[in-house]
C-alpha positions in Angstrom: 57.0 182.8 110.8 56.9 181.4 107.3 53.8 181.9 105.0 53.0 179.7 101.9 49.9 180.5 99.9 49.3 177.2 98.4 47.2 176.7 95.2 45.1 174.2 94.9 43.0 171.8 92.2 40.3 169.7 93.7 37.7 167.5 92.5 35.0 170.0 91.9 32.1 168.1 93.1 33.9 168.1 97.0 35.4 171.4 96.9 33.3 172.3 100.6 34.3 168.9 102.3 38.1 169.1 101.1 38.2 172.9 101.7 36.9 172.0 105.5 39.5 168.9 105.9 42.1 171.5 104.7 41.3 174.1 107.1 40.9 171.9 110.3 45.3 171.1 109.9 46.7 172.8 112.7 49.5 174.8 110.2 46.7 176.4 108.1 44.9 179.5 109.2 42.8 180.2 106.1 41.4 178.2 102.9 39.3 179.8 100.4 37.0 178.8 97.8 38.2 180.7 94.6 37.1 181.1 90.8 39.8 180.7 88.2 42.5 178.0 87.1 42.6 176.7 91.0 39.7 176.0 93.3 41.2 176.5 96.9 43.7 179.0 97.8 45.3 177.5 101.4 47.2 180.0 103.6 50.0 178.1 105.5 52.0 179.5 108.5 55.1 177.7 110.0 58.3 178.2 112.3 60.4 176.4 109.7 60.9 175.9 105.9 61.1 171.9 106.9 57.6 172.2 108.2 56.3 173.3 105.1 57.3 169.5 103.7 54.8 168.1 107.0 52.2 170.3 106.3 51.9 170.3 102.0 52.8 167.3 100.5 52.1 165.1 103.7 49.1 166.6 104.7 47.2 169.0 102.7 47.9 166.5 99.1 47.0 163.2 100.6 43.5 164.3 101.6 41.3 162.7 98.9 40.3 164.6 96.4 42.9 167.3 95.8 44.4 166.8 93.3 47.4 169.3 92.9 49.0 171.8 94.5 51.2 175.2 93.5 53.0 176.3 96.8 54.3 179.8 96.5 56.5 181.0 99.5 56.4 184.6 100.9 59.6 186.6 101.5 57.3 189.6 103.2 54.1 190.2 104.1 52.8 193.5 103.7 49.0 194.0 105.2 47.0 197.3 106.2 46.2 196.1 109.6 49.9 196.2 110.4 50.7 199.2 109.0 47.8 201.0 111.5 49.2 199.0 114.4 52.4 200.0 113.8 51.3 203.9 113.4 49.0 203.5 116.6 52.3 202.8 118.6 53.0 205.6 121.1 49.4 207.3 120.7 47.1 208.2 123.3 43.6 207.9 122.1 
């Protein structure tokens, strides 16, 4: 699975309605409304780098209102949740 935390610039006065529109494409599992230099950060998740073309510049940068986009593409993903899973294996509560 590939992740791509995308970055994104929005008309400020739609941020909820585009956020939503984001959020309902079947690639991305997460969007959240952020303070800072961007306004959504999208979380992305696809089988294949060529996917990633679909999903960002044919999906998520046609809906009106955003108005760019900084796609940064993960190499590893690194999360607590895992980690405890992975610890748990073999245990007998």
């Amino acid at each position: 699975m590939i992740t791509a935390i995308v970055l994104i610039k929005t008309s400020v006065d739609r941020i909820p309605e585009i956020a939503e529109s984001i959020a309902a494409l079947d690639s991305v599992s997460e969007v959240f409304s952020v303070t800072g230099t961007y306004d959504l950060i999208a979380m992305v998740r696809v089988k294949a780098h060529e996917d990633l073309a679909e999903i960002i510049p044919g999906s998520i940068s046609k809906i009106p209102g955003v108005e760019a986009t900084d796609t940064h593409v993960a190499f590893r993903t690194y999360s607590q949740h895992d980690l405890e899973a992975a610890f748990a294996i073999g245990l007998d509560s």
